[in-house]
BALUMTOR-399122 format. One line per field, with one value per residue (C-alpha): residue number from 1; residue in three letters; chain; x, y, z negated. Coordinates in steps of 0.25 Angstrom, whole numbers, plus 5000, padded with zeros to 4 digits. Example, Ala and Ser with C-alpha at 12.3 -4.5 7.8 and 13.67 -1.06 7.14 Angstrom:
BEGIN
k = [1,2]
r = [ALA,SER]
c = [A,A]
xx = [5049,5055]
yy = [4982,4996]
zz = [4969,4971]
END
This chain:
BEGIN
k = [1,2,3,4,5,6,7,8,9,10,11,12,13,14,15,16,17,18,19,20,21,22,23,24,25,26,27,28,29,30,31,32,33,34,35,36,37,38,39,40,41,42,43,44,45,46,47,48,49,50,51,52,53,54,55,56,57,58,59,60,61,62,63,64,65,66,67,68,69,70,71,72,73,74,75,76,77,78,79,80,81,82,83,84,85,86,87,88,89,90,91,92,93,94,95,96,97,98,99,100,101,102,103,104,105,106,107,108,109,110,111,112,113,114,115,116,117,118,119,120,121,122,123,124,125,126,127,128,129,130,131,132,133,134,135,136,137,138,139,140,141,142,143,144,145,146,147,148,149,150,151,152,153,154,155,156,157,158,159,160,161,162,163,164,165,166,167,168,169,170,171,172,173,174,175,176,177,178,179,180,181,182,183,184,185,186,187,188,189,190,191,192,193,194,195,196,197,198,199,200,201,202,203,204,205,206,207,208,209,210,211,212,213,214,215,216,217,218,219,220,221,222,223,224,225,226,227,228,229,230,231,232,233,234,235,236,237,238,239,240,241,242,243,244,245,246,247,248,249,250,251,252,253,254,255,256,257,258,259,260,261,262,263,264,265,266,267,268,269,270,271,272,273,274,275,276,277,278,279,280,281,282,283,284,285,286,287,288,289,290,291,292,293,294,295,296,297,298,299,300,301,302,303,304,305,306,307,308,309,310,311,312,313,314,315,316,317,318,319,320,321,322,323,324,325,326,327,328,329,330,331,332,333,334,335,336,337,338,339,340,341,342,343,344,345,346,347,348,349,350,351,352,353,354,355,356,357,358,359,360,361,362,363,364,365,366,367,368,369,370,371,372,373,374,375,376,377,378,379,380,381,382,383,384,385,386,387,388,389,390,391,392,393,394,395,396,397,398,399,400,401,402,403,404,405,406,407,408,409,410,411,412,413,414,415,416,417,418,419,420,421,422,423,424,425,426,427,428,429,430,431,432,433,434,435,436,437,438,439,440,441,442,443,444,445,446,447,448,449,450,451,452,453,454,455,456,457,458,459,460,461,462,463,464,465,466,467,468,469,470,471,472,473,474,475,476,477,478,479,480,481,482,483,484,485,486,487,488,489,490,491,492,493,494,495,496,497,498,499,500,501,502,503,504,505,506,507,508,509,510,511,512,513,514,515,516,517,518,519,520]
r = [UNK,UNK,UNK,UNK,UNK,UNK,UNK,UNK,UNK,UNK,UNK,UNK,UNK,UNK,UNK,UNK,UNK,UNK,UNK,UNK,UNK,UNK,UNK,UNK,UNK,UNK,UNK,UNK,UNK,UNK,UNK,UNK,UNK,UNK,UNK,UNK,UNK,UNK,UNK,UNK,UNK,UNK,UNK,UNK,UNK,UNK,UNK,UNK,UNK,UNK,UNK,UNK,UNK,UNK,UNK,UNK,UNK,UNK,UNK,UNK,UNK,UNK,UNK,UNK,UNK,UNK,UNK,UNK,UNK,UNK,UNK,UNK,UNK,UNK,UNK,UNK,UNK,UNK,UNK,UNK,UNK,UNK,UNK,UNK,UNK,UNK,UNK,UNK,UNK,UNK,UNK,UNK,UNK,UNK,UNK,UNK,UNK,UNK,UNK,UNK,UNK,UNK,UNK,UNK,UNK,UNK,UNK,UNK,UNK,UNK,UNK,UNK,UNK,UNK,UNK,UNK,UNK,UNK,UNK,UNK,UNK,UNK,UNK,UNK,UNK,UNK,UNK,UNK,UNK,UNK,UNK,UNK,UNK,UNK,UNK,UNK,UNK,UNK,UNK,UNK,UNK,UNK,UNK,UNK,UNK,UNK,UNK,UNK,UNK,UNK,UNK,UNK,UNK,UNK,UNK,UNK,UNK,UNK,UNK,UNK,UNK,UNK,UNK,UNK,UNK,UNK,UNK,UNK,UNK,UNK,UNK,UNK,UNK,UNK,UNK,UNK,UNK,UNK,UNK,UNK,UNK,UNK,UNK,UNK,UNK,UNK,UNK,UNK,UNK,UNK,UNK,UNK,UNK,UNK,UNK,UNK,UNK,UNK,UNK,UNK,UNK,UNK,UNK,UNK,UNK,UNK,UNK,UNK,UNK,UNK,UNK,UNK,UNK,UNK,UNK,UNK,UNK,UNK,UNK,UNK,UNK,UNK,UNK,UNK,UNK,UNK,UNK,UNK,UNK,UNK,UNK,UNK,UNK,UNK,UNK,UNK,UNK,UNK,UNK,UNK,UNK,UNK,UNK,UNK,UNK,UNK,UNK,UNK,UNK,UNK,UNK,UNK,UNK,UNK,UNK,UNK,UNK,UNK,UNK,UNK,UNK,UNK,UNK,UNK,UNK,UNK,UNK,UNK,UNK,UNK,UNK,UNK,UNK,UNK,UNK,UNK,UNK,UNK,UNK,UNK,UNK,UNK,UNK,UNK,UNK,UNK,UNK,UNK,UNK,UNK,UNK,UNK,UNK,UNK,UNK,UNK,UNK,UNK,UNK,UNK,UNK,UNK,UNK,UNK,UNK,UNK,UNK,UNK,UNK,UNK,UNK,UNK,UNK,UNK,UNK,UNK,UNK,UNK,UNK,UNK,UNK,UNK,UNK,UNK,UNK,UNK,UNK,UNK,UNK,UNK,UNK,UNK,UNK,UNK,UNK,UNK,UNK,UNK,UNK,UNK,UNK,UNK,UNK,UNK,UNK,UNK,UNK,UNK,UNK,UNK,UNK,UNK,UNK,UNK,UNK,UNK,UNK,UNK,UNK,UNK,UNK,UNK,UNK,UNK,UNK,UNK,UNK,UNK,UNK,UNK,UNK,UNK,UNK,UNK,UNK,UNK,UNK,UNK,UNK,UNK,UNK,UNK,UNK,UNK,UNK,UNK,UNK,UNK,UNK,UNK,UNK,UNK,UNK,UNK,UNK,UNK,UNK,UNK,UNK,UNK,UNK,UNK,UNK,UNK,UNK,UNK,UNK,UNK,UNK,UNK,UNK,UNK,UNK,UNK,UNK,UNK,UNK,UNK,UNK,UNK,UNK,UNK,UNK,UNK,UNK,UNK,UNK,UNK,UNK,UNK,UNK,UNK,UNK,UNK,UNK,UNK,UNK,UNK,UNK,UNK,UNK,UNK,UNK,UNK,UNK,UNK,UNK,UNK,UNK,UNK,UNK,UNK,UNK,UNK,UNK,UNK,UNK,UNK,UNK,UNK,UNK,UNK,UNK,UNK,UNK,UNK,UNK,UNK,UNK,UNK,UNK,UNK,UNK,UNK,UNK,UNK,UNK,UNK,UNK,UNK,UNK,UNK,UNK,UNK,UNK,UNK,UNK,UNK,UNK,UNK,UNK,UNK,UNK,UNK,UNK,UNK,UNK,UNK,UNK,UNK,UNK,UNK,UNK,UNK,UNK,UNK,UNK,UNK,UNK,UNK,UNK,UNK,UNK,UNK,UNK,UNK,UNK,UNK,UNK,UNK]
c = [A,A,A,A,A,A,A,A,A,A,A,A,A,A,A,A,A,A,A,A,A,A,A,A,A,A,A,A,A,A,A,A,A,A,A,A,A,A,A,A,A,A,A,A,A,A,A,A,A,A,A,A,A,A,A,A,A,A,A,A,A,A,A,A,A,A,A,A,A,A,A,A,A,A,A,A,A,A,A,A,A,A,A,A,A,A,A,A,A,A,A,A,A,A,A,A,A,A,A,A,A,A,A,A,A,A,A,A,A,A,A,A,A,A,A,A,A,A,A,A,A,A,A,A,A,A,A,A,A,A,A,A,A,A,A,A,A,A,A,A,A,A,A,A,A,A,A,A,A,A,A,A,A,A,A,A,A,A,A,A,A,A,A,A,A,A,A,A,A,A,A,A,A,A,A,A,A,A,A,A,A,A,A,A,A,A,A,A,A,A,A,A,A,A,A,A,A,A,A,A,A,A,A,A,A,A,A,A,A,A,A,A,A,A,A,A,A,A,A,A,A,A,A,A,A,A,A,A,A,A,A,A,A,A,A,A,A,A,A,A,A,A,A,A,A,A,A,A,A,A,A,A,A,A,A,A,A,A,A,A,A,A,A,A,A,A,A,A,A,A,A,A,A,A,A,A,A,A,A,A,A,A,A,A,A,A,A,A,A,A,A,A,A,A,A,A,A,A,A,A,A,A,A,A,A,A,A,A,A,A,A,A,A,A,A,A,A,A,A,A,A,A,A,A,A,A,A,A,A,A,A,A,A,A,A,A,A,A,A,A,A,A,A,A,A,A,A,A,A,A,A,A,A,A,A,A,A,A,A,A,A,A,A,A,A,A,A,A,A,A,A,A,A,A,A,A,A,A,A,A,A,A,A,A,A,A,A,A,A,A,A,A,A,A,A,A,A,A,A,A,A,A,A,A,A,A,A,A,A,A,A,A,A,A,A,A,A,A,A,A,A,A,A,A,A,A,A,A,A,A,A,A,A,A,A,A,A,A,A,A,A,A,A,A,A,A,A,A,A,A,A,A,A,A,A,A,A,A,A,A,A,A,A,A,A,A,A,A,A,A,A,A,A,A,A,A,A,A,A,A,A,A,A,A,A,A,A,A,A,A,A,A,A,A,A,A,A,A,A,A,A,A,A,A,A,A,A,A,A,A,A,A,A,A,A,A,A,A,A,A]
xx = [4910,4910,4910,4899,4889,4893,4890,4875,4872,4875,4868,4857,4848,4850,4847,4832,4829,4833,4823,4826,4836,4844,4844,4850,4862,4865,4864,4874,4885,4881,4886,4898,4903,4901,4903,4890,4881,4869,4858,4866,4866,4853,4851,4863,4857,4842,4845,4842,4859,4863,4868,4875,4869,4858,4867,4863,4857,4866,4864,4859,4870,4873,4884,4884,4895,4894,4897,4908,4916,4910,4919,4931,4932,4932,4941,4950,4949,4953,4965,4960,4957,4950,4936,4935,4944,4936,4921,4921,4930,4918,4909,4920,4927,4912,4910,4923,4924,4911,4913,4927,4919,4926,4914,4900,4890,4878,4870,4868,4882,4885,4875,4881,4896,4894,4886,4899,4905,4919,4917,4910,4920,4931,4921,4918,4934,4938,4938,4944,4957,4959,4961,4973,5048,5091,5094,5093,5104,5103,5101,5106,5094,5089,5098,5089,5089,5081,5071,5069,5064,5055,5042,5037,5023,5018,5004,4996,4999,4993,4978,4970,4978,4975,4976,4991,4998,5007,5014,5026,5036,5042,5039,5054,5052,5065,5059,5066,5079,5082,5095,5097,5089,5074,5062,5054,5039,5035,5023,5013,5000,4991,4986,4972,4969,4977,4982,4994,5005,5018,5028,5043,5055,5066,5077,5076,5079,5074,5075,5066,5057,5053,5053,5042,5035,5034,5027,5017,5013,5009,4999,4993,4979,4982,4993,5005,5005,5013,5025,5026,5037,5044,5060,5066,5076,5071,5060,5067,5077,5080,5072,5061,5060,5064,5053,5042,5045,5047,5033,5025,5024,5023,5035,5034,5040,5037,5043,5054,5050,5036,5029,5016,5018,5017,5005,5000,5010,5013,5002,5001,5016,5009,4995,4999,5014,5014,5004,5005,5020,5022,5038,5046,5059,5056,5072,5073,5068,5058,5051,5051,5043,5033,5031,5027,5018,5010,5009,5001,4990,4992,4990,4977,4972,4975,4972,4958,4954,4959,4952,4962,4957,4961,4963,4951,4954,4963,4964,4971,4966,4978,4985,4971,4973,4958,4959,4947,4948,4939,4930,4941,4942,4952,4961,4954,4940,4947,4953,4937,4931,4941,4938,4953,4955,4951,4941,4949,4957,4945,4941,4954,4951,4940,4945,4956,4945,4937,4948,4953,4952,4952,4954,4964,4973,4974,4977,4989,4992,4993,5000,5010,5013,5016,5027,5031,5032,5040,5051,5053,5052,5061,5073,5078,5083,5076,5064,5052,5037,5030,5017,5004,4993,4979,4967,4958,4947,4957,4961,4947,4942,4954,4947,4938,4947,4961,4958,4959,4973,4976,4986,4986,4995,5008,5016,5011,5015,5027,5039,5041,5052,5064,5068,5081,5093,5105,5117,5127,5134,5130,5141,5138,5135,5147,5142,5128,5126,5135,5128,5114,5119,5123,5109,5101,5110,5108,5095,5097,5111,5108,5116,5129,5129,5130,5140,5151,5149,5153,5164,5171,5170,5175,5183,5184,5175,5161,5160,5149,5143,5136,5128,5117,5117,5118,5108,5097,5101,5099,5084,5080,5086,5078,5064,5066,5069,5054,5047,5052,5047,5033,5029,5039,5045,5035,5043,5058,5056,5052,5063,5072,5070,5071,5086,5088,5084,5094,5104,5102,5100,5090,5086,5083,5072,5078,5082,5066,5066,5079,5073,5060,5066,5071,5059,5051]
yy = [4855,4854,4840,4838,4846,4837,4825,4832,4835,4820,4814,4823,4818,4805,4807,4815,4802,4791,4786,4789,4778,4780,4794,4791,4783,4793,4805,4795,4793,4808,4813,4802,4809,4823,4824,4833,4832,4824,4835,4844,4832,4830,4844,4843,4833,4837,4850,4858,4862,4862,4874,4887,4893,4904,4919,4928,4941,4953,4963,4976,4988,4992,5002,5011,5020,5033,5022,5017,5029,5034,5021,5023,5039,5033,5022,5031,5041,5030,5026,5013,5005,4992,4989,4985,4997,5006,5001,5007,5020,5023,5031,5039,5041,5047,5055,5062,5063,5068,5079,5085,5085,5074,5064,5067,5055,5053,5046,5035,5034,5036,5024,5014,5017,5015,5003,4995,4984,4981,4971,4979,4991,4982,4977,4992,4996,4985,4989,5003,4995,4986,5000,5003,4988,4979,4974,4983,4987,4978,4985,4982,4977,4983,4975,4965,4972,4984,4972,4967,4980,4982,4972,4964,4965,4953,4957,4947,4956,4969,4965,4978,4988,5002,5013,5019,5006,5007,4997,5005,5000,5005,5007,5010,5016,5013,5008,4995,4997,4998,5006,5020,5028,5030,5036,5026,5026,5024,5018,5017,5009,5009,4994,4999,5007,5005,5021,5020,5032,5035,5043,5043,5040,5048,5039,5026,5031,5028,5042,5045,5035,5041,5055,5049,5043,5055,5062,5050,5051,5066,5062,5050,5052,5045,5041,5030,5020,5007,5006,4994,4991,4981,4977,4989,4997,5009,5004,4996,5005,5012,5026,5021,5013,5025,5033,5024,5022,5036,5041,5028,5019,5004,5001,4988,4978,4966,4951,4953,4949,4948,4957,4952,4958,4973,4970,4982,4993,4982,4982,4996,4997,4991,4997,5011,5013,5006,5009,5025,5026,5013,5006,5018,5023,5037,5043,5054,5068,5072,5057,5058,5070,5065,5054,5062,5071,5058,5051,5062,5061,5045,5043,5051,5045,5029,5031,5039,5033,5019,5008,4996,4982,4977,4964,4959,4946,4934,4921,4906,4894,4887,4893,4900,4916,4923,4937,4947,4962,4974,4982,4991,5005,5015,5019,5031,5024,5012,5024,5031,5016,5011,5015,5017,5028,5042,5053,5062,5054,5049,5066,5069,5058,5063,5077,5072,5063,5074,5084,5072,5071,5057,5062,5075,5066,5054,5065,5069,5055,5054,5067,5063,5051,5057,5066,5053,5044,5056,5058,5043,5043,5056,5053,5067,5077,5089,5092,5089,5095,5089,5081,5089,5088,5087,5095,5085,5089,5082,5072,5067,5068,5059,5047,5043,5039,5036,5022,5022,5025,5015,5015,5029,5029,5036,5028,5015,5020,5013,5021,5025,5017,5027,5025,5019,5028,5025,5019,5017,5027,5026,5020,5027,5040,5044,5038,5040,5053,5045,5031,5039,5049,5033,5028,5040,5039,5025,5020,5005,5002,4992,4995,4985,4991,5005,5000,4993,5009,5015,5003,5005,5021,5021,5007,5002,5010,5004,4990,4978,4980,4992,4987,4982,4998,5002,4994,5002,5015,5011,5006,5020,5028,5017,5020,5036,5036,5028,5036,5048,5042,5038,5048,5059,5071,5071,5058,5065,5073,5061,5052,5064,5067,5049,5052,5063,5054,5040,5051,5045,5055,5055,5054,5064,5068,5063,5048,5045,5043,5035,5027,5023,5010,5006,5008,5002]
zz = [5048,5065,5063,5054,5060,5072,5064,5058,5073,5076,5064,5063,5074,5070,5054,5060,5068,5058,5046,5031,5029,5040,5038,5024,5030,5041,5028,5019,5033,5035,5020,5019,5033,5029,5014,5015,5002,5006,5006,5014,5024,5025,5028,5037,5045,5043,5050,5041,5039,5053,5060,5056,5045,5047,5047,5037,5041,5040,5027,5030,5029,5015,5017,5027,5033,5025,5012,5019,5023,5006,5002,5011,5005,4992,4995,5001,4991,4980,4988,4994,4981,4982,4981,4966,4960,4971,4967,4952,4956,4965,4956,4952,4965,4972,4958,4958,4975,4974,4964,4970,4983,4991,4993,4995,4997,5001,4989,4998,5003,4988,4981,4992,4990,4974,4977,4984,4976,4977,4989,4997,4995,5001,5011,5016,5015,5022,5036,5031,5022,5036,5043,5034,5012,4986,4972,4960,4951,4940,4927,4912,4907,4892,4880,4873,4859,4867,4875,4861,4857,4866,4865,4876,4880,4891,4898,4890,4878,4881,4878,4878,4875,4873,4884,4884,4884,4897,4905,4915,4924,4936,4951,4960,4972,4978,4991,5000,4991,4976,4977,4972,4964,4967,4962,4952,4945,4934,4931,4919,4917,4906,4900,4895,4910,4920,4921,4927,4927,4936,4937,4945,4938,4947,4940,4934,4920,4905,4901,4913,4911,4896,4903,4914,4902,4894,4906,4908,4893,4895,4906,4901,4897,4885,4875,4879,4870,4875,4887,4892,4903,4909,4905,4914,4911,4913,4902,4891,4888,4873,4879,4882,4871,4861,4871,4867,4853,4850,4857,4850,4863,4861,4872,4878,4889,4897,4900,4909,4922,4919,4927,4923,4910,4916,4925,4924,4928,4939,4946,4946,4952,4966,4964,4961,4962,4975,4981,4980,4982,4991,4993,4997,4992,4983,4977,4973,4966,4977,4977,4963,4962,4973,4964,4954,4963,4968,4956,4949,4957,4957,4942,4942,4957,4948,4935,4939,4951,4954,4948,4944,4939,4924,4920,4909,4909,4914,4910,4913,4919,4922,4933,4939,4930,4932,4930,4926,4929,4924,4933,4941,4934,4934,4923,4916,4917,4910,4898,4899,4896,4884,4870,4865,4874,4865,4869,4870,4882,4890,4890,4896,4904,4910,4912,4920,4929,4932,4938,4948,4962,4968,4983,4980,4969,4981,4993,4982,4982,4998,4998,4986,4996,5008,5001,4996,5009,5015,5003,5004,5020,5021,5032,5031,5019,5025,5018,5022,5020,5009,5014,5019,5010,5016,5010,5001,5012,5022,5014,5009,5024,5026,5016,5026,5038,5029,5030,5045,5044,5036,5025,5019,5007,5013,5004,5010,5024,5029,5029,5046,5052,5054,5069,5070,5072,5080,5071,5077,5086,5102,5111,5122,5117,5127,5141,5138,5145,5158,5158,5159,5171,5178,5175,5181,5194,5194,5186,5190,5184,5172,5159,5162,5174,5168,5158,5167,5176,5160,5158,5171,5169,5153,5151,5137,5132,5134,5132,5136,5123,5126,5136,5126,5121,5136,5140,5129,5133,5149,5144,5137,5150,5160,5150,5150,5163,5165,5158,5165,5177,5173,5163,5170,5163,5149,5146,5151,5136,5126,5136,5132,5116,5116,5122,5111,5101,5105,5111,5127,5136,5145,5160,5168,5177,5189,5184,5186,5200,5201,5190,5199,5204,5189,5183,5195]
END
């Protein structure tokens, strides 16, 4: 582009002096050099196209701060969704944070913050997100008599079911290895909705798993009607296939190796499972139970108030697959709108939305999260105070600024790096108190030095691979003995609890003056 506006300014003058006809052969050269459309060339070399296009005028303020600092509360407050699940869940958000005294808006603060789209949601919340780690025993697998008893269901064949038609599968929270017993989830997502259920499994178990199931069927909402899994174990086993038959579930499985088929409870795994209870490693009867505790308040905060997108339509133009989504909605709206689900459900329903609590359920999560992070990140086997739980006041007031602090999910905390103890036993555990009493007599004697004085003292004992280790602990005695002289006896105490820690003694008062010229 340089170079022809280089080539308009040259030609231009020239196409203004010249008569019709030779302004026609100069515009032909002109639009065979350029490739522009005629037209534009003519305007081009007119005038009338040159020069930076005019700047448009910048729009007027639509939404100020108290909108903004509105939005982040309830972004906060639906923990951190994006802009399209967040724009249709914030009627119901402000209604129910309204009515439990959590928010109150101006009515122009509250017109403007319902008035976002999605876009300008994620436009306002962008500054505020930017603010923000071994093989598996192999199992027998199920015999073929018992896989052939079990139909199979691909993705494609679901249709439209019903409410109550579940796909399951499991979550293991074994951490960075698979050995050993750990605790893992279960998880449960409904076709129709999108309600999704966990629960722990402390062993991995089939007798377990029908227990588990028994439990999640008492607090459903509404009737199980179909158990779809894929070709575990734990799943497609003779229990679990008597479970279903005899309680009148249509028990069903995927391909092997077909992910796609179980889409649904898949994409949950990451979106729920994941992102609540992150990567670490949870064994155990304690981690079990804090599981549980946190996903109580998890299947209320998700199935009442996270939108999730459902797939309307997909279709296959060659290798280009064009998806179509329903408007974002949460999994009890979806159970309110379809017609199959009974009166007598959608009343329960609605009972069950009007005692919930967005902000107190997600500081249970939070809570539920911490105790989790320090069950898995315990060192010790003493016990250990379980997890302060701040006052809803506290933790509301908390909304406003938790984005400054970047990532607030404890679970997606990286777990501290322990500091790295001493293997191997020290070599000079003996000589240590000696080789010190030499250095502060003598500051300046270098580490070979001090260890031919040791070698002629205690032959055969000490050999020339020790200088390296000697070398270290000549380099921390130099740098306490600094600091001592610069910073003077406040640093003697910090020098001193240091030498506790790595077993060195430590300088005293005395060496700093003898250090001067060293450390000048």
């Amino acid at each position: 582009m340089a170079t022809r506006n280089e080539l308009v300014a040259a030609v231009a003058e020239r196409y203004a002096r010249s008569s019709r006809p030779e302004r026609g052969r100069i515009l032909d050269e002109f639009v065979a050099v350029t490739g522009h459309h005629r037209k534009h060339a003519m305007r081009l070399l007119r005038g009338s196209g040159a020069g930076p296009p005019a700047r448009r005028g910048r729009r007027d303020r639509v939404y100020d701060a108290a909108m903004r600092e509105a939005l982040i509360v309830l972004w906060e407050a639906s923990d951190r969704v994006c802009g399209k699940r967040l724009r249709p869940l914030l009627p119901v958000l402000v209604e129910v944070m309204e009515r439990h005294g959590h928010l109150q808006l101006a009515p122009e603060v509250r017109v403007g913050v319902l008035a976002m789209s999605a876009a300008t949601i994620d436009r306002q919340l962008r500054e505020v997100r930017t603010a923000d780690g071994g093989t598996p025993r192999r199992r027998t697998p199920p015999s073929a008599a018992l896989r052939r008893s079990v139909p199979v269901r691909t993705f494609s064949d679901w249709g439209d079911p019903a409410p109550g038609f579940f796909e399951a599968d499991l979550v293991w929270h074994s951490g960075p290895t698979a050995r050993g017993s750990y605790v893992q989830t279960l998880v449960l997502t409904d076709i129709a909705s999108g309600w999704t259920e966990c629960a722990p499994l402390l062993v991995r178990q089939q007798v377990l798993v029908t227990e588990v199931l028994n439990e999640v069927r008492r607090v459903l909402p509404f009737p199980l009607l179909g158990f779809d899994t894929d070709n575990d174990t734990a799943f497609l086993n003779e229990t679990v296939r008597d479970y279903c038959a005899a309680a009148g579930v249509a028990f069903t499985r995927c391909r092997p190796y077909r992910k796609n088929d179980q889409a649904h409870v898949e994409q949950k795994n990451g979106a729920v499972v994941r992102r609540i209870v992150g990567y670490r490693r949870f064994e155990g009867l304690e981690a079990a139970a804090a599981l549980a505790d946190l996903y109580r308040s998890v299947r209320l905060f998700v199935n009442f108030f996270q939108p999730s997108f459902k797939l309307a339509e997909k279709s296959r133009d060659g290798a280009v697959v064009r998806k179509r989504y329903h408007a974002p909605a949460t999994p009890y709206q979806r159970l309110l709108e379809d017609p199959r689900v009974t009166e007598e459900i959608k009343a329960h329903l609605r009972r069950m939305a009007s005692s919930l609590d967005p902000v107190r359920l997600l500081r249970d999560i939070r809570t539920a999260q911490q105790r989790l992070v320090e069950i898995a990140d315990r060192t010790g086997t003493g016990e250990q105070a379980a997890p302060t739980q701040p006052t809803l006041e506290e933790f509301l007031k908390g909304l406003r600024t938790a984005w400054r602090e970047g990532e607030v999910r404890p679970t997606a905390q990286p777990k501290p790096k322990a500091k790295r103890e001493r293997r191997r036993p020290d070599p000079l555990v003996q000589v240590t108190a000696q080789l010190h009493d030499w250095f502060c007599a003598s500051p300046w004697l270098t580490a070979r030095e001090l260890l031919a004085r040791l070698q002629a003292e205690l032959p055969d004992s000490y050999p020339e691979a020790l200088l390296r280790t000697l070398q270290r602990r000549l380099k921390q005695w130099r740098g306490d003995a600094a600091r001592q002289l610069v910073f003077g006896a406040g640093s003697e105490a910090r020098a001193r609890s240091d030498g506790e820690a790595t077993g060195a003694p430590v300088a005293a008062t005395g060496v700093a003056d003898e250090a001067t010229g060293m450390a000048g």
